[in-house]
C-alpha positions in Angstrom: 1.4 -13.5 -102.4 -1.5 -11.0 -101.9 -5.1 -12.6 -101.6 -7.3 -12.4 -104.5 -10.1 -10.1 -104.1 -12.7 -9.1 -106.1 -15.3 -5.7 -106.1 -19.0 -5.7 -107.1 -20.3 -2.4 -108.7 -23.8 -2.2 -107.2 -26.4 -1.0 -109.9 -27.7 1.9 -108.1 -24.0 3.6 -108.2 -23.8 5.9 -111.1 -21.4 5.7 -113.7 -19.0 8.3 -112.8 -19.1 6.3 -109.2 -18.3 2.9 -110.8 -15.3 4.5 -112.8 -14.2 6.6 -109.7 -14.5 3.2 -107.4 -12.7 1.1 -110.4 -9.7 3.2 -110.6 -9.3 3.3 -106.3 -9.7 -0.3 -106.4 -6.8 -1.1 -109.0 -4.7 1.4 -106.8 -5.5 -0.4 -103.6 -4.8 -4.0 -105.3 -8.4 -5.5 -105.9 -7.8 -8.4 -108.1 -10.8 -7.6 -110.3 -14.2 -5.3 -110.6 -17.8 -7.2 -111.6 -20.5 -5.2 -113.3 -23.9 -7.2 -113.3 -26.3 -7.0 -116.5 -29.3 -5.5 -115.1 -32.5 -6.0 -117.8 -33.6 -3.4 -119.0 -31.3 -0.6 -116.9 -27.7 -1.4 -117.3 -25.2 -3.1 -119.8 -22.8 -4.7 -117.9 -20.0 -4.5 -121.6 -20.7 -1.1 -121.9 -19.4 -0.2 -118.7 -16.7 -2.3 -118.5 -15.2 -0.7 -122.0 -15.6 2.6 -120.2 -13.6 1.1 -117.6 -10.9 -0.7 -119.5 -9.0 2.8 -120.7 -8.4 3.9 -117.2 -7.4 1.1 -115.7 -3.8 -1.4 -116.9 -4.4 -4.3 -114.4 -7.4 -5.2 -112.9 -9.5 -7.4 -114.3 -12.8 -6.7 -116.0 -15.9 -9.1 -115.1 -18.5 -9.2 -116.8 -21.7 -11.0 -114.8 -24.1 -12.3 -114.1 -24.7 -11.9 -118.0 -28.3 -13.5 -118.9 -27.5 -15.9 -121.6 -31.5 -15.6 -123.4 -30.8 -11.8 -123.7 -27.9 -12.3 -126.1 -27.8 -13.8 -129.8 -24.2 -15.9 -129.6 -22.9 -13.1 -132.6 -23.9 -10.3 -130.2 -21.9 -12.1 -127.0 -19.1 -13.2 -129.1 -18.9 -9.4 -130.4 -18.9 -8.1 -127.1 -16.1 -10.4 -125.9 -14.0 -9.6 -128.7 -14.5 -5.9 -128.2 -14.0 -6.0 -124.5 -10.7 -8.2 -125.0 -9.1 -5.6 -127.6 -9.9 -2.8 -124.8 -8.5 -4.9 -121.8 -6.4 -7.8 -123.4 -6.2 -10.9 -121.0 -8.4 -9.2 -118.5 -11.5 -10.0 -119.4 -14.1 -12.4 -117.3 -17.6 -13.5 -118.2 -20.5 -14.7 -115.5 -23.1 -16.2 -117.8 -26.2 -17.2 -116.2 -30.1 -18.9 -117.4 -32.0 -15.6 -116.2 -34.7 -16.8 -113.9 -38.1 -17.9 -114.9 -40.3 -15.0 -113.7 -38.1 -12.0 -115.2 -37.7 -14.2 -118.4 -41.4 -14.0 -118.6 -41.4 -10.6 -118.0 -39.4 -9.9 -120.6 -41.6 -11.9 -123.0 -38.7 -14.4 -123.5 -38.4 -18.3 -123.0 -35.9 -20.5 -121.3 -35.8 -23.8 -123.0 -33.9 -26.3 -121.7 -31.5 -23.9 -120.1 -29.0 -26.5 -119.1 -28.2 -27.6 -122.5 -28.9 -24.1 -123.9 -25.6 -23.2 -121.5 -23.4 -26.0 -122.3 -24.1 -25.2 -126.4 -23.6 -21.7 -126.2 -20.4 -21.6 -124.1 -19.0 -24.6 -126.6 -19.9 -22.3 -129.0 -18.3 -19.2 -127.6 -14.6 -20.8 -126.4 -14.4 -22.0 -130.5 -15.6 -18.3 -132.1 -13.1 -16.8 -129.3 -10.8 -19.3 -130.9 -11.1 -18.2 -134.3 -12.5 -21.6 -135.3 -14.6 -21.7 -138.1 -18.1 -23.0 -136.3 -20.8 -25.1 -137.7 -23.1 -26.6 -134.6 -26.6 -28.2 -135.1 -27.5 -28.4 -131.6 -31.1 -28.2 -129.5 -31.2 -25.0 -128.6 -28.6 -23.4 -130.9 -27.6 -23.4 -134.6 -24.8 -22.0 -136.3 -23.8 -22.3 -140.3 -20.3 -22.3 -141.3 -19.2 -18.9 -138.9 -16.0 -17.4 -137.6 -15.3 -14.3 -136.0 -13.4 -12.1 -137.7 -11.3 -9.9 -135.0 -10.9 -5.9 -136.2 -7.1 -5.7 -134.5 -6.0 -8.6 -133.0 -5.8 -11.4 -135.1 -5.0 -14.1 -132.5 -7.5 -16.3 -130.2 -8.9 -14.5 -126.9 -8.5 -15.5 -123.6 -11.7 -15.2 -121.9 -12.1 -16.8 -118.2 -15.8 -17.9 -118.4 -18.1 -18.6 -115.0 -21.7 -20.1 -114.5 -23.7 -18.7 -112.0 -27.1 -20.3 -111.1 -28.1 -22.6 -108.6 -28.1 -26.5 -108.1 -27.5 -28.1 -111.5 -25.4 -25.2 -112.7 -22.9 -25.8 -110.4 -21.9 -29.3 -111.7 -22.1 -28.1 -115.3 -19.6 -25.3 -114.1 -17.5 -27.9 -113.0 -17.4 -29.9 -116.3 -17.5 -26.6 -118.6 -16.4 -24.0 -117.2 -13.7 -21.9 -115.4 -15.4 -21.3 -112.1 -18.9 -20.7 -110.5 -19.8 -17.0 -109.3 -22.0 -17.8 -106.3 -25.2 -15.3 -105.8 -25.0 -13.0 -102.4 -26.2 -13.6 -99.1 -25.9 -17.6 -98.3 -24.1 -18.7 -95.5 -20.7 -20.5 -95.9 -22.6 -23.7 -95.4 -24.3 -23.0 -99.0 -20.8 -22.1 -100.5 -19.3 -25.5 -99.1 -22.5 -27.4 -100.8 -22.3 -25.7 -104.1 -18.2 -26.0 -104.7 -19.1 -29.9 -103.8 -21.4 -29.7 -106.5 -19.0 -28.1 -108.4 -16.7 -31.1 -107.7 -18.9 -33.5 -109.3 -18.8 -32.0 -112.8 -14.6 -31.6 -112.0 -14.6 -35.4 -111.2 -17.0 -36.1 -114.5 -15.3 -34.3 -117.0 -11.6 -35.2 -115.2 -10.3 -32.0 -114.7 -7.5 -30.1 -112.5 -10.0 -28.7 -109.6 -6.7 -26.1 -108.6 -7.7 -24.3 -111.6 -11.3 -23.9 -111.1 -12.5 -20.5 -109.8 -15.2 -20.1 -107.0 -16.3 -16.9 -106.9 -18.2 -15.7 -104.1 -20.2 -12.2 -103.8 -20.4 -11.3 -100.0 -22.3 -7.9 -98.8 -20.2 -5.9 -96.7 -20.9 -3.3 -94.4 -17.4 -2.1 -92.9 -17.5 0.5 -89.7 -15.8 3.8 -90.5 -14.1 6.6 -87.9 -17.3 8.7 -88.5 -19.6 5.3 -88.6 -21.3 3.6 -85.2 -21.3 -0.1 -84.6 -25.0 0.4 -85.3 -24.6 2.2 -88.4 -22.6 -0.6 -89.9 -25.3 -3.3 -88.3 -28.4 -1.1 -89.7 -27.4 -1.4 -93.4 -26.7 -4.9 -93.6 -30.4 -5.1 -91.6 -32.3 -3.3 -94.3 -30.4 -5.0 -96.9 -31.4 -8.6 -95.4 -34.9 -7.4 -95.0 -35.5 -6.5 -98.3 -34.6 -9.4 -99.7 -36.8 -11.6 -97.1 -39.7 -9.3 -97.9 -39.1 -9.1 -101.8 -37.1 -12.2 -103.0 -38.5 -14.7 -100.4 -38.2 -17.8 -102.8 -34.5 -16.9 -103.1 -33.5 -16.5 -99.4 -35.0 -19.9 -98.9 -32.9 -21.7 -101.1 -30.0 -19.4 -100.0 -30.7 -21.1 -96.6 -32.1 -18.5 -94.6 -34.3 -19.8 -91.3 -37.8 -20.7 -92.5 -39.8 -19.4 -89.8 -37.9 -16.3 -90.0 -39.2 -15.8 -93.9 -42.2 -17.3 -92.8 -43.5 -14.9 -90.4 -41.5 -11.9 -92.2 -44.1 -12.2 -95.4 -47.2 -10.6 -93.0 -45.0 -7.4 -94.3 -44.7 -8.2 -97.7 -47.1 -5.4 -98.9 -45.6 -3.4 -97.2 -43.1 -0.3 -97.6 -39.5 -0.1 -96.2 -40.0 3.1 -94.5 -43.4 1.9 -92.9 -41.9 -1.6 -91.4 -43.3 -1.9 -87.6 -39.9 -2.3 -84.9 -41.6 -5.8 -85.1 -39.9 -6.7 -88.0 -36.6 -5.6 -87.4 -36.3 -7.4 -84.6 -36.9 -10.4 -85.8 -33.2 -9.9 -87.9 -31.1 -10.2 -84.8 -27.5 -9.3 -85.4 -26.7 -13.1 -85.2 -28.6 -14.4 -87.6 -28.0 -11.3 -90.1 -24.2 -12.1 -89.9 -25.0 -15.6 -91.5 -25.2 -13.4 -95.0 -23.8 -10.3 -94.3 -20.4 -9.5 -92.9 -20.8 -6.3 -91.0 -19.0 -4.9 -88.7 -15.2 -3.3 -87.7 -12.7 -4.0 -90.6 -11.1 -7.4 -88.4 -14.6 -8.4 -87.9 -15.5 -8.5 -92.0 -12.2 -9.9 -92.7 -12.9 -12.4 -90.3 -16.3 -13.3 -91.9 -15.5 -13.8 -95.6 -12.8 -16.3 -94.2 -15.3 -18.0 -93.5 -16.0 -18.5 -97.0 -13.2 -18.9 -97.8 -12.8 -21.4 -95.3 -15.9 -23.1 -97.2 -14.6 -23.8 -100.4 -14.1 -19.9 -101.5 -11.2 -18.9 -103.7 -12.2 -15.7 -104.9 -14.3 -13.1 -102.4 -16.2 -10.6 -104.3 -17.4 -7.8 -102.4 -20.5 -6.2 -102.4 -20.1 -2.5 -100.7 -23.4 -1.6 -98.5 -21.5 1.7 -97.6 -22.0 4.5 -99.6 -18.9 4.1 -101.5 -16.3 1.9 -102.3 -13.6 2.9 -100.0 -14.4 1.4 -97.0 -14.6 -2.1 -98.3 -11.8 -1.6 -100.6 -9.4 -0.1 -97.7 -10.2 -3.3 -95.3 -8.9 -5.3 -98.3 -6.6 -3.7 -99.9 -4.3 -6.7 -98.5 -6.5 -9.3 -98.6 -8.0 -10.9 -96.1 -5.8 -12.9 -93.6 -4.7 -11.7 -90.2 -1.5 -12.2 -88.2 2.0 -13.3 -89.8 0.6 -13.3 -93.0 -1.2 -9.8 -93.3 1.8 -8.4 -92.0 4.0 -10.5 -94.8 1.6 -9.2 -97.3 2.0 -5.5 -96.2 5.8 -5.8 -96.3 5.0 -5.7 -100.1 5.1 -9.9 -101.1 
């Protein structure tokens, strides 16, 4: 049985590059392809349906989609839609949006626990085609049913949670899986599926079945790449987020002194960091978030999240394309007898 894998479309890819890397990644045996909803730059349904007619098998995921951005008749819509142009392929991340960009956006997040827990009630039963009356909190619906354009029959739609702490046991009680944010350590994965556990035990349900997804930045080494080549992107990848998303890489569990005496930078541009600062991101403690490295050396570092409660890698290319990640894992991730079993075509 191959290993599931997963592929993250990074937002900075154009369109034409997401399709081009969709389509190798289905040919290569990727279990799946995740767009993220990026406010006010990029639609994360809109992409998928351009990807759904060139593509028969792969599945289609949809996150980290920011639940305050959508009306549930907009969401439910999208679903729908998605489903007719990918049947039974289609995967939603939904997530709270956090605080600051909410704000930004001129939008409020009350009680965003509860808001989840109604709205993804809300969803499985118009996915359903259940007529839907809900007085709840934070949501309110009036005698509704979705009324499908060609299918007539209830969707299938695997739904995550992303977010952090409280999330996670909510996933487990709700939901079909957590999709775990990018650069933590396995140590943070382990925590987070415990937490995840909790919500299993609570709501009494089959933990075999429950998804956790993990995005993991990759830098592989090519034939025309250096060691260093592959070691420099994950770097400057590591040190923007210290620099720009401090707050996140600490609970991510990155070293506190590291962020602590990385924000005399802050102000700073990329291109005008001293050597000072790079040095401090040794190639040790950048490999606790980033596998980098030869293809065997990557491999080896996402089984380490796997190893930490992971059971779906998802794959966050730092090369310039997709082909280099996709290539390492075009049969998964395991070594030895078993890579060799999968490559014999199981």
């Amino acid at each position: 049985m191959r290993d599931a894998v997963g592929l993250f479309l990074p937002h900075h890819w154009t369109l034409l590059e997401c399709l081009s890397a969709v389509k190798y990644a289905e040919a290569r045996g990727i279990d799946s392809v995740w767009q993220a909803e990026v406010a006010f730059s990029r639609d994360p349904f809109l992409t998928m349906a351009s990807y759904a007619p060139a593509t028969r098998r792969i599945g289609l995921g949809a996150g980290v989609v920011h639940l305050p951005t959508r009306s549930l008749a907009a969401l439910s819509a999208a679903l729908m839609t998605l489903d007719d142009l990918a049947p039974r392929r289609v995967r939603c991340a939904l997530g709270p949006w956090n605080d600051q960009e909410a704000a930004r956006a001129g939008m409020v997040r009350p009680k965003p626990l509860l808001a989840m827990r109604e709205a993804l009630s809300a969803l499985r039963r118009l996915l359903a085609l259940e007529r839907v009356t809900m007085g709840g909190e934070t949501l309110q619906l009036v005698d509704v049913q979705a009324q499908p354009c060609e299918r007539p029959e209830a969707r299938a739609v695997s739904f995550l949670l992303a977010g952090t702490g409280a999330f996670h046991a909510l996933a487990g009680e709700i939901a079909d899986g957590i999709l775990l944010n990018a650069m933590v350590t396995p140590a943070y994965t382990a925590h987070a599926a415990e937490e995840a556990g909790v919500g299993l035990r609570k709501a009494r349900r089959d933990s075999t079945r429950f998804e956790v997804a993990q995005l993991i930045l990759c830098s592989v080494q090519t034939e025309r790449d250096s060691e260093a080549a592959a070691f420099q992107r994950a770097q400057q990848a590591v040190l923007q987020a210290v620099l720009q998303r401090p707050d996140w890489m600490r609970a991510n569990g990155f070293p506190q002194e590291v962020l602590a005496e990385c924000q005399q930078w802050s102000q700073v541009g990329l291109g005008e960091l001293p050597e000072a600062a790079y040095k401090l991101l040794t190639p040790d403690l950048v490999r606790q978030v980033v596998a980098f490295g030869t293809e065997a050396q990557v491999r080896q570092r996402v089984r380490d999240y796997v190893a930490a409660g992971a059971t779906l890698p998802v794959l966050v290319p730092l090369n310039a394309d997709a082909r280099p990640v996709v290539d390492a894992f075009s049969q998964g991730y395991r070594e030895g007898f078993l890579r060799g079993w999968n490559e014999g075509g199981a």
